[in-house]
Biotite code that builds the C-alpha atoms (Angstrom):
import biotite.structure as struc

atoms = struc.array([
    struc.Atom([15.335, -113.934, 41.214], chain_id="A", res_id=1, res_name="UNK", atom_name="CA", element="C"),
    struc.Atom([13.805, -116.866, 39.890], chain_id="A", res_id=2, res_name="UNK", atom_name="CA", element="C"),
    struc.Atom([10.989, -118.442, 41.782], chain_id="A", res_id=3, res_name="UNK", atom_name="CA", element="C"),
    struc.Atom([10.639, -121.748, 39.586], chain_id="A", res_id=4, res_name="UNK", atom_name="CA", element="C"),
    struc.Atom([13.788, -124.131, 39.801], chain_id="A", res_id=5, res_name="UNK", atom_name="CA", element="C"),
    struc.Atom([14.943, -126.640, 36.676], chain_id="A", res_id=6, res_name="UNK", atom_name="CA", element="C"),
    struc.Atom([14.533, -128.930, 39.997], chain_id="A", res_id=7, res_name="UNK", atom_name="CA", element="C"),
    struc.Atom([10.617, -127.722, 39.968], chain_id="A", res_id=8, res_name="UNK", atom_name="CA", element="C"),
    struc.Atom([10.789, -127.443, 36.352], chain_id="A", res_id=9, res_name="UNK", atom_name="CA", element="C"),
    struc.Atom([11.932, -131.156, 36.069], chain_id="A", res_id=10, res_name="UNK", atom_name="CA", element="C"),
    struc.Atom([9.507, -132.290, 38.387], chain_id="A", res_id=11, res_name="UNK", atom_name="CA", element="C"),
    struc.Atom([6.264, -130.603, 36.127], chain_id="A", res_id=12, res_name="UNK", atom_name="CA", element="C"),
    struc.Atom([7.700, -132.806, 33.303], chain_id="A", res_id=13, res_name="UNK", atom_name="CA", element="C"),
    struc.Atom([7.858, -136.227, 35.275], chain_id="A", res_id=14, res_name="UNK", atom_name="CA", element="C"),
    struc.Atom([4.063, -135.422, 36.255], chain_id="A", res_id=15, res_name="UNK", atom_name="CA", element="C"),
    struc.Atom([2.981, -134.905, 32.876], chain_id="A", res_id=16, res_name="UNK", atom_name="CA", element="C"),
    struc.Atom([4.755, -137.847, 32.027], chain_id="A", res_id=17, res_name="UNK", atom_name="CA", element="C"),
    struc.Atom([3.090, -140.173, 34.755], chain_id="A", res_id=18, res_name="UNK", atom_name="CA", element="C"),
    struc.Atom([-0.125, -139.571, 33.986], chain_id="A", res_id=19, res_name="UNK", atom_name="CA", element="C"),
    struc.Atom([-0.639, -136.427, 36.856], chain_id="A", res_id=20, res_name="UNK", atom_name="CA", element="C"),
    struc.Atom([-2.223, -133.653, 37.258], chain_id="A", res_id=21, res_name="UNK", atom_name="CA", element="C"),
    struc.Atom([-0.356, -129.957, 38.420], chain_id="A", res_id=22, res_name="UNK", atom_name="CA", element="C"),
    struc.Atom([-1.139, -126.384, 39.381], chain_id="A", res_id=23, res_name="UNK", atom_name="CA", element="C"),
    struc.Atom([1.495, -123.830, 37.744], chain_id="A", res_id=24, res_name="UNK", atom_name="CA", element="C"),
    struc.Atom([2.195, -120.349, 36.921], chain_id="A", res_id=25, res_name="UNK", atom_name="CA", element="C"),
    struc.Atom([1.845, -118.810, 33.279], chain_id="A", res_id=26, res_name="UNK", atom_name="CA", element="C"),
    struc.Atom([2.667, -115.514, 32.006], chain_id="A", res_id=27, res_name="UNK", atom_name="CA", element="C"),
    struc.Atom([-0.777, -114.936, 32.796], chain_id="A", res_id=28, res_name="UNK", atom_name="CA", element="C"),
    struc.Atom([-2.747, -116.604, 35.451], chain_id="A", res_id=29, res_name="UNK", atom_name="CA", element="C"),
    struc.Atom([-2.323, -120.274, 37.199], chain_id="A", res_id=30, res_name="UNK", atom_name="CA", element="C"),
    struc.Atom([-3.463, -123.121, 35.354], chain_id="A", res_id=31, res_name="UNK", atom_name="CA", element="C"),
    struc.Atom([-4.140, -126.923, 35.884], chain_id="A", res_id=32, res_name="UNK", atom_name="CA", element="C"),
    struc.Atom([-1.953, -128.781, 33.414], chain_id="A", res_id=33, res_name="UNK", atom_name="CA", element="C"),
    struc.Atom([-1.874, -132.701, 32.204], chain_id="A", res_id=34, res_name="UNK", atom_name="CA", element="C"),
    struc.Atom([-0.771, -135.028, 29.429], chain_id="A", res_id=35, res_name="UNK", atom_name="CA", element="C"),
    struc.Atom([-2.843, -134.097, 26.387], chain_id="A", res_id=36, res_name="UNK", atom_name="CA", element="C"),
    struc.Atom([-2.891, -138.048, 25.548], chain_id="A", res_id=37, res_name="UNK", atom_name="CA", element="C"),
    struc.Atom([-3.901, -139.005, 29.050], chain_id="A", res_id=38, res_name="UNK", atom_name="CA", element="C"),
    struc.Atom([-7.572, -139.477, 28.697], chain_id="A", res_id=39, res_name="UNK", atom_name="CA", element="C"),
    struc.Atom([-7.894, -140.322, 32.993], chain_id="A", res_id=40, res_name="UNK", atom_name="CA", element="C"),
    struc.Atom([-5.670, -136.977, 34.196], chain_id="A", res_id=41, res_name="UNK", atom_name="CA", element="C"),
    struc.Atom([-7.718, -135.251, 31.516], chain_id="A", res_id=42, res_name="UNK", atom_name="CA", element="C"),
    struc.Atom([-11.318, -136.196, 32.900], chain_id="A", res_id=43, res_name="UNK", atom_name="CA", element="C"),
    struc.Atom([-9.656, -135.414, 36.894], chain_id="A", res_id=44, res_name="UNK", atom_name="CA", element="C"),
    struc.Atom([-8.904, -131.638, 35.485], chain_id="A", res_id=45, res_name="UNK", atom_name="CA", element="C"),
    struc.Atom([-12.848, -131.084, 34.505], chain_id="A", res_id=46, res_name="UNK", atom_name="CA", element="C"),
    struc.Atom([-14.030, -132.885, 37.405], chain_id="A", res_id=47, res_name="UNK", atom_name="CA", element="C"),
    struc.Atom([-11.647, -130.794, 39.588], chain_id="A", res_id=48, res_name="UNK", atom_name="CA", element="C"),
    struc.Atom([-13.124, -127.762, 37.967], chain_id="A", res_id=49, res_name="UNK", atom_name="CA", element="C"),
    struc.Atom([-16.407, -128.698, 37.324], chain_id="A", res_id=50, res_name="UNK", atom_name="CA", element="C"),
    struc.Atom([-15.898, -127.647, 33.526], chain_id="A", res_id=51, res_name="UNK", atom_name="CA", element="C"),
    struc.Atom([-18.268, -129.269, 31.062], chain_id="A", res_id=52, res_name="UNK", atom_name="CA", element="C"),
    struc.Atom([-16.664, -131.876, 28.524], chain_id="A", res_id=53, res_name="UNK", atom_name="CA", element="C"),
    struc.Atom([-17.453, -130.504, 25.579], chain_id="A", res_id=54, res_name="UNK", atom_name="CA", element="C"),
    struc.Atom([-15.521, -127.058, 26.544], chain_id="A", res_id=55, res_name="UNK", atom_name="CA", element="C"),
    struc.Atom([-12.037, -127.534, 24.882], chain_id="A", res_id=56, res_name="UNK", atom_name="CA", element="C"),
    struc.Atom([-8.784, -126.684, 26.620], chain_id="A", res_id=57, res_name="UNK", atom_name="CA", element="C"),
    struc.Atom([-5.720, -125.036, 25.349], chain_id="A", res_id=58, res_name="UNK", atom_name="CA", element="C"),
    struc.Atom([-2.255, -127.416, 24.855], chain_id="A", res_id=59, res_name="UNK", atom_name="CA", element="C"),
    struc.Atom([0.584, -125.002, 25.899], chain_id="A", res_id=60, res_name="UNK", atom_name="CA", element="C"),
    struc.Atom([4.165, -125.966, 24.582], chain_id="A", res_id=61, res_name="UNK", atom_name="CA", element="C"),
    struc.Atom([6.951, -124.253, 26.461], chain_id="A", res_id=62, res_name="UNK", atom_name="CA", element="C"),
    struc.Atom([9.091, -123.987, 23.082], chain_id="A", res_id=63, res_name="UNK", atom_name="CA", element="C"),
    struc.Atom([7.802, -122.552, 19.990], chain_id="A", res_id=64, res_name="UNK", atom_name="CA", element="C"),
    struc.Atom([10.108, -124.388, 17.439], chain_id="A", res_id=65, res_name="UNK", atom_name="CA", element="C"),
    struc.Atom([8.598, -127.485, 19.123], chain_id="A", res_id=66, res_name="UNK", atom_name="CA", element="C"),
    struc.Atom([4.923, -126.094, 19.284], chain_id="A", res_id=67, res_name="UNK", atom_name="CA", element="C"),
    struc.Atom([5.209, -125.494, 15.871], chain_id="A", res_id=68, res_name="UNK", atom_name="CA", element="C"),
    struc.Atom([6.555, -129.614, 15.481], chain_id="A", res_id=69, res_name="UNK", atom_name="CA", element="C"),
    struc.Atom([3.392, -130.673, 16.724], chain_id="A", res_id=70, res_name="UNK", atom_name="CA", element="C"),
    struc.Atom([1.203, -129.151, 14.212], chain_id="A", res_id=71, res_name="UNK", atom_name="CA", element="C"),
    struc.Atom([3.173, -129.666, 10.625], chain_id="A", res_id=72, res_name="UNK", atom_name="CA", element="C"),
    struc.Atom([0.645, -128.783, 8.793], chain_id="A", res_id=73, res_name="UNK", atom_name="CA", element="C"),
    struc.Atom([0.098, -125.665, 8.977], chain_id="A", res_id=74, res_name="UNK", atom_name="CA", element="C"),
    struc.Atom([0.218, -123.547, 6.320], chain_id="A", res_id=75, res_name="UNK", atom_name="CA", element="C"),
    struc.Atom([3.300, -120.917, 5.330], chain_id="A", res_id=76, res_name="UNK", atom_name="CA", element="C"),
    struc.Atom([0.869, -118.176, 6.233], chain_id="A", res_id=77, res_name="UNK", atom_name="CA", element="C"),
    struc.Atom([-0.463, -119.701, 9.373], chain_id="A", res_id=78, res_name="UNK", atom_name="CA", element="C"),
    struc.Atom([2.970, -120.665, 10.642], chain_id="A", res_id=79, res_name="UNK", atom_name="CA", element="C"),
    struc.Atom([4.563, -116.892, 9.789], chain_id="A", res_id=80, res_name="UNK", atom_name="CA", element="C"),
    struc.Atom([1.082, -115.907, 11.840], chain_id="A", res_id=81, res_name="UNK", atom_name="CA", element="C"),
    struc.Atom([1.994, -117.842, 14.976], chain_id="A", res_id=82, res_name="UNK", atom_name="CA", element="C"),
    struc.Atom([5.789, -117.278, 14.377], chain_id="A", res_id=83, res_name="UNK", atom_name="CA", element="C"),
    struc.Atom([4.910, -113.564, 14.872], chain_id="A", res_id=84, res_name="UNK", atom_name="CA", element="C"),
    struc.Atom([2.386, -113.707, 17.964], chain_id="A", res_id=85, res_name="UNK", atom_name="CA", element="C"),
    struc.Atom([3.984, -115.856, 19.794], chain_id="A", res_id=86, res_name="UNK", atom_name="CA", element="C"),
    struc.Atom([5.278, -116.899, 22.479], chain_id="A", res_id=87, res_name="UNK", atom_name="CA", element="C"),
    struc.Atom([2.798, -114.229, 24.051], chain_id="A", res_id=88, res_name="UNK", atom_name="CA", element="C"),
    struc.Atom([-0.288, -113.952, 26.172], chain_id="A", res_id=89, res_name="UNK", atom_name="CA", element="C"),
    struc.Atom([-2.430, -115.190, 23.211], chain_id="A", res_id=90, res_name="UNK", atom_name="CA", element="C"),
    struc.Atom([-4.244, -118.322, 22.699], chain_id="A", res_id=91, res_name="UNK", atom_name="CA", element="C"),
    struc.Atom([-4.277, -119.307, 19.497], chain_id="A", res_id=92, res_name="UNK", atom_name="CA", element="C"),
    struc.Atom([-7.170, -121.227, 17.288], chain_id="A", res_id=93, res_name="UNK", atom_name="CA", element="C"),
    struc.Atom([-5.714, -123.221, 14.787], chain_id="A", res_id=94, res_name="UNK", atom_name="CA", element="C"),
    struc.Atom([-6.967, -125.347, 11.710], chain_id="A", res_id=95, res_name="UNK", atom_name="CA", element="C"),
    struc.Atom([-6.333, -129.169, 12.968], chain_id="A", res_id=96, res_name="UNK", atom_name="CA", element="C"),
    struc.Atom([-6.446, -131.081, 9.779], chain_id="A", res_id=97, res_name="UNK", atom_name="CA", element="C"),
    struc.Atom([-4.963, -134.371, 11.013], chain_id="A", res_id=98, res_name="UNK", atom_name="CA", element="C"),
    struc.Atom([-7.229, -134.251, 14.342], chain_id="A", res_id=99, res_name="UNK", atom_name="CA", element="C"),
    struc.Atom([-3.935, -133.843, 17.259], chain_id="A", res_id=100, res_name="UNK", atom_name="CA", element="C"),
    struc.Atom([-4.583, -133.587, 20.624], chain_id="A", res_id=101, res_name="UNK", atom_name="CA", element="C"),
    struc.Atom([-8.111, -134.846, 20.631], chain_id="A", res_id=102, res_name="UNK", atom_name="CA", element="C"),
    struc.Atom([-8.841, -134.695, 24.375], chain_id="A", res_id=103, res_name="UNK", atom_name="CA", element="C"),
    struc.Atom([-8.408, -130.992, 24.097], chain_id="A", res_id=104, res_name="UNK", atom_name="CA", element="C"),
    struc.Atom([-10.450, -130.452, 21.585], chain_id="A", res_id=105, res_name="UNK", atom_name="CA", element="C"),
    struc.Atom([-13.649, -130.749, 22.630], chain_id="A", res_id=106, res_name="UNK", atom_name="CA", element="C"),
    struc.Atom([-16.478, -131.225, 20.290], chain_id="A", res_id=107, res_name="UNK", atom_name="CA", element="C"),
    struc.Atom([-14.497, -129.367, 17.591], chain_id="A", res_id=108, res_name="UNK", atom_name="CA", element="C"),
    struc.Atom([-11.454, -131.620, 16.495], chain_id="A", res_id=109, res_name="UNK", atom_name="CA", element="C"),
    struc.Atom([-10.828, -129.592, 13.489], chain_id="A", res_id=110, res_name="UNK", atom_name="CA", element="C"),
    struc.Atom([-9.330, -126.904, 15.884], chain_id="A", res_id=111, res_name="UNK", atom_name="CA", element="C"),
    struc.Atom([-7.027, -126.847, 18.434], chain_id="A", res_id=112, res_name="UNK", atom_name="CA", element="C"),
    struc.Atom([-5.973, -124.053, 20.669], chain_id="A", res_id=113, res_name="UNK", atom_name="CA", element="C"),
    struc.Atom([-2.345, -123.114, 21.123], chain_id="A", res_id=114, res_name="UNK", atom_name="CA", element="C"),
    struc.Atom([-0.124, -121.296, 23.720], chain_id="A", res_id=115, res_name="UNK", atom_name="CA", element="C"),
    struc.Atom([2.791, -120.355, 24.012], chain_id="A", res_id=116, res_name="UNK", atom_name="CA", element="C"),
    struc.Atom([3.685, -118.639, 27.177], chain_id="A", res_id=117, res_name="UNK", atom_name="CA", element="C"),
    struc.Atom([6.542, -115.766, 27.522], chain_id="A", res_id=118, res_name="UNK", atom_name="CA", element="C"),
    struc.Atom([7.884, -116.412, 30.534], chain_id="A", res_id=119, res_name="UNK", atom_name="CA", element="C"),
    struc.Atom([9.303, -113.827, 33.007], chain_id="A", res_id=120, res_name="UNK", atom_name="CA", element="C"),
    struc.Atom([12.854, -114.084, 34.411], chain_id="A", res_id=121, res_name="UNK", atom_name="CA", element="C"),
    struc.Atom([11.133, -115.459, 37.364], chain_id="A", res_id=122, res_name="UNK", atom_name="CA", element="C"),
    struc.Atom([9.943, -119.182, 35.252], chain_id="A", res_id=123, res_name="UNK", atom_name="CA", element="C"),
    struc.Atom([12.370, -119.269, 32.810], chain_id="A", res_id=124, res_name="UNK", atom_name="CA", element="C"),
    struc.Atom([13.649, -122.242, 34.076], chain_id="A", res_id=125, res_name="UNK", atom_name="CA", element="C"),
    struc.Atom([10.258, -123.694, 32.734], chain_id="A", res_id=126, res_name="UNK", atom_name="CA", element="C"),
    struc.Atom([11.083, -123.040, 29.550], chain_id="A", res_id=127, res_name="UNK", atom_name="CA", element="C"),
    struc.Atom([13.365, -126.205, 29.488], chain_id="A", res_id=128, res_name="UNK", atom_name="CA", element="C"),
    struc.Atom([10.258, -128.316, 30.056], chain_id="A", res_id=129, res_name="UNK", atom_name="CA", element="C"),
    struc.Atom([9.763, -130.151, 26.305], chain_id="A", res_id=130, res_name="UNK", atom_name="CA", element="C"),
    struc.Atom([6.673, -131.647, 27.070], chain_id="A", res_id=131, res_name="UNK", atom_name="CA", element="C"),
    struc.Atom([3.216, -130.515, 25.983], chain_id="A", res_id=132, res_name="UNK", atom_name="CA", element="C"),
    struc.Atom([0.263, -129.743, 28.859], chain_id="A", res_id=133, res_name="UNK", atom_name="CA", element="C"),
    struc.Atom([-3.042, -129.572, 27.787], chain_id="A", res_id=134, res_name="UNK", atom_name="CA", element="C"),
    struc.Atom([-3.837, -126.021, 29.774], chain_id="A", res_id=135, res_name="UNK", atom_name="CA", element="C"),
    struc.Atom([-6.995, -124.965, 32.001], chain_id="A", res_id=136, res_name="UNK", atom_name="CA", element="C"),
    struc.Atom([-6.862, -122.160, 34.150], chain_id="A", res_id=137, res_name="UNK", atom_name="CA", element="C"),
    struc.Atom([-6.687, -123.044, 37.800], chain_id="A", res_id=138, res_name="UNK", atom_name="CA", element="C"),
    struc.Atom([-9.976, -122.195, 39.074], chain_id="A", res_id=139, res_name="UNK", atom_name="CA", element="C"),
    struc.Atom([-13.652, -123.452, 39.108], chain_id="A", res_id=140, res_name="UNK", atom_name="CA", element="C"),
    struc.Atom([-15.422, -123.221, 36.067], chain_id="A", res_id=141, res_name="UNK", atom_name="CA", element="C"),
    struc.Atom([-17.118, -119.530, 35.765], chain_id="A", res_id=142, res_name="UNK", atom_name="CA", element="C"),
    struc.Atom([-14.645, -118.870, 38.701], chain_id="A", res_id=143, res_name="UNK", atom_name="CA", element="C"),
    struc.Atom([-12.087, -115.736, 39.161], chain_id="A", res_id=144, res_name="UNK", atom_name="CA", element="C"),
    struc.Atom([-8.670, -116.064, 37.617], chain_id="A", res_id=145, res_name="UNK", atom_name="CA", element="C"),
    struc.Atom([-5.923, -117.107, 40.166], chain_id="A", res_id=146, res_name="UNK", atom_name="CA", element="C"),
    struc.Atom([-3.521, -114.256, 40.721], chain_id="A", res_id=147, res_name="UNK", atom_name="CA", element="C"),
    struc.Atom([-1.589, -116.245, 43.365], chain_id="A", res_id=148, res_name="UNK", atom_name="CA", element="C"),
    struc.Atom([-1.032, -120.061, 44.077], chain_id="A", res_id=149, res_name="UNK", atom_name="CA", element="C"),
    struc.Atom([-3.439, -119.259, 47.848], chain_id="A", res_id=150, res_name="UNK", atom_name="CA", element="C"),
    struc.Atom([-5.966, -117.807, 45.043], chain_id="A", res_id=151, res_name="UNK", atom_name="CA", element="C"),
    struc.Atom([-6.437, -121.127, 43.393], chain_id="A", res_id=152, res_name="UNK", atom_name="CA", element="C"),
    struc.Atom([-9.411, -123.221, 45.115], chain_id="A", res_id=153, res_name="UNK", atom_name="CA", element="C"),
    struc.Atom([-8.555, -125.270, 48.021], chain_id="A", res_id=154, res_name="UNK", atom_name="CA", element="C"),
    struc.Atom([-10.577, -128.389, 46.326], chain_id="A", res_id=155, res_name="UNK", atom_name="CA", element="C"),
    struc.Atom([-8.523, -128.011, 43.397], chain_id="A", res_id=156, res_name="UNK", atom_name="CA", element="C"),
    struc.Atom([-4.874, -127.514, 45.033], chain_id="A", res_id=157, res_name="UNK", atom_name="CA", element="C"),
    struc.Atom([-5.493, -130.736, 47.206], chain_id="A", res_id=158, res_name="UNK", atom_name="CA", element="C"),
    struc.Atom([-6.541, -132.822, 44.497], chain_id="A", res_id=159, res_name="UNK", atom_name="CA", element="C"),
    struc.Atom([-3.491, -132.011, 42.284], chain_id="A", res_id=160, res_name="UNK", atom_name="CA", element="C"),
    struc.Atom([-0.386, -134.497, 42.504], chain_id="A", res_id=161, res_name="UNK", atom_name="CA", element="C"),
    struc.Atom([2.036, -130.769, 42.496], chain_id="A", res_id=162, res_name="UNK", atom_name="CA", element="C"),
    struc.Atom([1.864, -127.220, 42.752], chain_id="A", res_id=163, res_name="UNK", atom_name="CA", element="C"),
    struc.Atom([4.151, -124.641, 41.652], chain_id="A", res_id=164, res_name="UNK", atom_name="CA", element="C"),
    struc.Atom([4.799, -121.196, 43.269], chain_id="A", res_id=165, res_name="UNK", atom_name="CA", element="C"),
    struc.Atom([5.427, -118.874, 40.872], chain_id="A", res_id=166, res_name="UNK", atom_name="CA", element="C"),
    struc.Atom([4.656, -115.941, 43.181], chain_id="A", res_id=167, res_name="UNK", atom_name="CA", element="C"),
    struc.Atom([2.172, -113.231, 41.785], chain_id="A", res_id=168, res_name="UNK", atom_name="CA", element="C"),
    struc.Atom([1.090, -113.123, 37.987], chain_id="A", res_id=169, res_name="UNK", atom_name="CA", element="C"),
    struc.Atom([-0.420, -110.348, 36.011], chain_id="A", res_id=170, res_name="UNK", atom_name="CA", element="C"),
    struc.Atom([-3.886, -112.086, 36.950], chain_id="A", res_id=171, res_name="UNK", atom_name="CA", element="C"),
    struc.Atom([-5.609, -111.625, 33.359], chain_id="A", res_id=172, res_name="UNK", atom_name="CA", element="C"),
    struc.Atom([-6.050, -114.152, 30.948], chain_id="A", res_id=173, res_name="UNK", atom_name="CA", element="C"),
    struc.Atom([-4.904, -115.119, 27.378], chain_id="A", res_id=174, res_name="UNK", atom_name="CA", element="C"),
    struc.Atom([-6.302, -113.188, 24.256], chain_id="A", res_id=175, res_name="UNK", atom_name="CA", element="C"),
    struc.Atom([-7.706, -115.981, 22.312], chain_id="A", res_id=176, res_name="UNK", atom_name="CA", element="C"),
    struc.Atom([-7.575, -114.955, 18.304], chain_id="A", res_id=177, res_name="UNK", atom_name="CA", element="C"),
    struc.Atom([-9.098, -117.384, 15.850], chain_id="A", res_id=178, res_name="UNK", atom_name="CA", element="C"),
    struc.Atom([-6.482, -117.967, 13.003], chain_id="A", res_id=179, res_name="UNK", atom_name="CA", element="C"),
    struc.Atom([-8.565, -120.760, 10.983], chain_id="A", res_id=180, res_name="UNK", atom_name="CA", element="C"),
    struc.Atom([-9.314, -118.684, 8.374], chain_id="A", res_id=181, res_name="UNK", atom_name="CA", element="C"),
    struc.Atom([-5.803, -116.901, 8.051], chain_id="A", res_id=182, res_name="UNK", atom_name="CA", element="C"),
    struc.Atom([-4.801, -119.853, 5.755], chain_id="A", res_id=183, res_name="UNK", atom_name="CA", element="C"),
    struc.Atom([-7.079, -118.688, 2.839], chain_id="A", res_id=184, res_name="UNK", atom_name="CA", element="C"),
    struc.Atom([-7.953, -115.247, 3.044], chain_id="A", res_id=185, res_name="UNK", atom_name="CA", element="C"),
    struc.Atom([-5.788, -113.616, 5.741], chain_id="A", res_id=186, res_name="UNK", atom_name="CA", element="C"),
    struc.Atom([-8.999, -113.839, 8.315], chain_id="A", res_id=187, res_name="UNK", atom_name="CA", element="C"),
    struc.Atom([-8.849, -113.810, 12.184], chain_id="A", res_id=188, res_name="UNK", atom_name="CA", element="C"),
    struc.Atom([-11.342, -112.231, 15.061], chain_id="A", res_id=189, res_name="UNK", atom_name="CA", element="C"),
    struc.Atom([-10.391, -111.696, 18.704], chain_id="A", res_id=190, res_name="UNK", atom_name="CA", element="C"),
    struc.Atom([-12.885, -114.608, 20.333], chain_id="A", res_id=191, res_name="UNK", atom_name="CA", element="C"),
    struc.Atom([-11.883, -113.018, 24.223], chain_id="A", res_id=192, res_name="UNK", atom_name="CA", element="C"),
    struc.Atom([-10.022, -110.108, 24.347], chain_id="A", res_id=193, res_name="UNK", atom_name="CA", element="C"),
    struc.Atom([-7.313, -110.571, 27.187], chain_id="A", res_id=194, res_name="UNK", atom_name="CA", element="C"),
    struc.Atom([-3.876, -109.730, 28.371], chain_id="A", res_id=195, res_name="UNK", atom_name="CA", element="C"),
    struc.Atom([-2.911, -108.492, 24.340], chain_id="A", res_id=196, res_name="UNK", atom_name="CA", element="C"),
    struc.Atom([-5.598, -105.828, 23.180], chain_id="A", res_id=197, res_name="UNK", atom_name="CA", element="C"),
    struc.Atom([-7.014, -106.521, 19.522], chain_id="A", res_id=198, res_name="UNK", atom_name="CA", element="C"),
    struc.Atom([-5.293, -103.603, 18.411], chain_id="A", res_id=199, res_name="UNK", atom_name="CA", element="C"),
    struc.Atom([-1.442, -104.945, 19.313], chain_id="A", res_id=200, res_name="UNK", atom_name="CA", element="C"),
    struc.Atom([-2.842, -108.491, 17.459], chain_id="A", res_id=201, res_name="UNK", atom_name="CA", element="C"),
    struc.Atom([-3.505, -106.916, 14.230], chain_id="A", res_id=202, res_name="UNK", atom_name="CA", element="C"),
    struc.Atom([-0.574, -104.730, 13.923], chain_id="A", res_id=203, res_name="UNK", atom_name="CA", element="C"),
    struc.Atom([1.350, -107.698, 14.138], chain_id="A", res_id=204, res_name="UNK", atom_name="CA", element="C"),
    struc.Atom([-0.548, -109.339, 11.634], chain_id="A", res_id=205, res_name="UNK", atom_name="CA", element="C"),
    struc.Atom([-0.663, -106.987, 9.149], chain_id="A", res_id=206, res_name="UNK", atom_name="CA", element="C"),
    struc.Atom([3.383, -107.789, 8.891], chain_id="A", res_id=207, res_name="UNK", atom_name="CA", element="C"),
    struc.Atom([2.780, -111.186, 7.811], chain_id="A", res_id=208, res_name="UNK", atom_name="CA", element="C"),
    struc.Atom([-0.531, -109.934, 5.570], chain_id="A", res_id=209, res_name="UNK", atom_name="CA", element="C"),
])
């Protein structure tokens, strides 16, 4: 039974789109989401969290083919890379030639960090939702992982404009794998090892090595 609507799913995009800030359910934990362009909802995320500026964020896309849109270009290699991982419990560090998404970049605009969730029966309907988030989990910064929507700070759920209940999630985070070098020489590391153990990453690389 799904527990997200295209109602709810709907509404997440008109948020992003008016500048607000939400509290939804991955295919791993809750996160805070905003427009990656919207400099003010950006700044309310790391206030609400307490997270230090110069810590980037993730921007999640709902739809690889348009994920993959955002960032033309990447390389053949890079794109067959991503193409295989995702979508998946992985967070991706990318080369960022042209300097997109700059808000979630941190202090390192040459990178940018890329999900793509795979989403359960119960949020498909999210998957319709074309716009990107820039992608925080929902907690304070240094804080536990919210399993549940009640497991996601008080502070933070009242100072979001909406909140999604996607019921209970697996509760661990992203993998984050650093792809910047997979361009040139086939390179990558597991930065945070997560929801997808190193091992299942580099069997799935070594197809497109």
């Amino acid at each position: 039974m799904a527990l997200i609507s295209r109602d709810e799913a709907a509404t997440l995009e008109r948020c992003m789109a008016v500048g607000g800030v939400a509290v939804f359910p991955a295919d791993t934990v809750y996160g805070l989401a905003c427009d990656p362009e919207a400099k003010e909802a950006v700044d309310r995320i790391y206030a609400m969290k307490g997270r230090p500026p110069v810590k980037p964020s993730a921007v999640l896309v709902f739809q690889l083919e348009l994920a993959l849109a955002a960032l033309p270009e990447l390389g053949t290699r890079t794109r067959m890379a991503v193409e295989t991982l995702l979508p998946g419990a992985l967070t991706l560090l990318l080369p960022n030639p042209a300097r997109r998404f700059p808000l979630a970049c941190g202090p390192d605009p040459a990178t940018v960090g890329l999900r793509v969730p795979a989403l359960p029966p119960a949020l498909e309907a999210l998957g319709g939702v074309r716009w990107p988030i820039l992608q925080t989990s929902a907690n304070a910064s240094g804080g536990a992982d919210a399993r549940r929507l009640e497991d996601v700070p008080a502070p933070i759920r009242e100072a979001a404009d909406l909140l999604l209940d996607g019921g209970e999630l697996p509760g661990t985070p992203s993998t984050v794998v650093d792809l910047r070098r997979f361009e040139v020489d086939g390179g990558w590391s597991v930065v945070r090892e997560g929801a997808v153990s190193a091992v299942v990453v580099g069997d799935a690389l070594q197809g497109v090595l």
